[in-house]
C-alpha positions in Angstrom: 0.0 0.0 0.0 1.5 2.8 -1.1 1.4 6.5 0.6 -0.7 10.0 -0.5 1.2 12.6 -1.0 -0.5 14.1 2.4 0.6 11.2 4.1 4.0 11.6 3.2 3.8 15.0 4.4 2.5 14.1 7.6 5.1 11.2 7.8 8.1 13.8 7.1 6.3 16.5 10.3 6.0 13.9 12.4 9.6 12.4 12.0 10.6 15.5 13.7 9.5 13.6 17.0 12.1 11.8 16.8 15.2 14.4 16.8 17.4 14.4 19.6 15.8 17.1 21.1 13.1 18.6 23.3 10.3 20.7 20.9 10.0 24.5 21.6 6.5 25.7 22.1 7.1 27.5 18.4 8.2 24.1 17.4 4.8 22.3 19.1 3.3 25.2 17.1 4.4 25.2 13.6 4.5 20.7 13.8 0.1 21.4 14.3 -0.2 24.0 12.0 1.8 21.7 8.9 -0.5 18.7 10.5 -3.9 20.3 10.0 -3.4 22.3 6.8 -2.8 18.4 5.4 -6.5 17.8 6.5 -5.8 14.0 7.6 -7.9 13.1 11.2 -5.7 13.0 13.9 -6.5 8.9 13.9 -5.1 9.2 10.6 -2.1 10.7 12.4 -2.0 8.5 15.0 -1.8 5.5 12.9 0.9 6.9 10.4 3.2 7.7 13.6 2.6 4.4 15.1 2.7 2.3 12.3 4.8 4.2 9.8 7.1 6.4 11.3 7.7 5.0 14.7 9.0 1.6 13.5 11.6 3.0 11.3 12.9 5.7 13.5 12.8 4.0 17.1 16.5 3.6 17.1 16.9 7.2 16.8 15.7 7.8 20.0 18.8 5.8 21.1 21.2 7.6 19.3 24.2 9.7 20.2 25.2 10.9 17.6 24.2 14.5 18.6 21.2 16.9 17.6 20.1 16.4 14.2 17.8 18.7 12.4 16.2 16.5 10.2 15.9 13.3 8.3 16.5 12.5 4.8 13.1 13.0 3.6 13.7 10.0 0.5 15.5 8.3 2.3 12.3 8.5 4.7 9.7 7.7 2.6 11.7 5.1 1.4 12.4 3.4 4.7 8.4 3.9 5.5 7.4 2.0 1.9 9.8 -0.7 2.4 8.5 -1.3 5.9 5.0 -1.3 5.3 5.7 -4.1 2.9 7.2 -6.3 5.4 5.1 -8.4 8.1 4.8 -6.4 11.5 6.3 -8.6 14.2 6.9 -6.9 18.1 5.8 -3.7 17.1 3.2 -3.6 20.1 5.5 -4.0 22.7 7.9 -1.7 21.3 5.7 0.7 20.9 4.4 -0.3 24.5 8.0 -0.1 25.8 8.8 3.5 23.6 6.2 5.5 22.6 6.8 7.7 25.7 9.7 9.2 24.1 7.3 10.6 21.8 3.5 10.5 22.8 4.1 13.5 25.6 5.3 15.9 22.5 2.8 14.3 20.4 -0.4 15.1 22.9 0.7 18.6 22.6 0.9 18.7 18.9 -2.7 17.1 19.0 -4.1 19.6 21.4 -2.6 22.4 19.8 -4.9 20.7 16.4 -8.1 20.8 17.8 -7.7 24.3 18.9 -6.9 25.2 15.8 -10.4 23.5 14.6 -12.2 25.8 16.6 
């Protein structure tokens, strides 16, 4: 299954979870506004980071390699399409085990969506 160009969008903004470090409140900001304008449902969202974006960037949030600013958006979209081919084994218990690192940046980016739908 391949990818709409709004998900790729949305898989690209939300890979910015996964940088080595903590999200202004400009940053929370600007991540909702991209989000919404791509007029997905936050479920939408939910699933794309969960299934898409989280399994091919979990080991970033192990790495010391120092702040990056962002990821190789091919090389992104790549990794995603490759993934989503393969069979999804032990994804719910790392995502049990990691999604932490991201969901508390995630709920604000979320938040910050539905206010902007009012």
């Amino acid at each position: 299954m391949s990818l709409s160009d709004a998900e790729k969008s949305a898989c690209i903004c939300l890979s910015t979870l996964f940088l080595d470090n903590e999200m202004t409140s400009a940053e929370v900001d600007d991540m909702a506004q991209s989000l919404y304008r791509l007029r997905l449902p936050i479920t939408q969202l939910d699933d794309l980071l969960r299934n898409d974006v989280f399994p091919v960037l979990r080991t970033n949030l192990f790495s010391m390699a120092g702040v990056w600013g962002y990821f190789d958006e091919t090389e992104l979209i790549n990794r995603i399409t490759s993934h989503r081919r393969q069979p999804r084994i032990l994804e719910a218990k790392a995502w049990a085990g990691l999604a932490g690192l991201v969901t508390g940046d995630w709920a604000q980016v979320k938040e910050k969506m539905r206010q902007l739908k009012r």
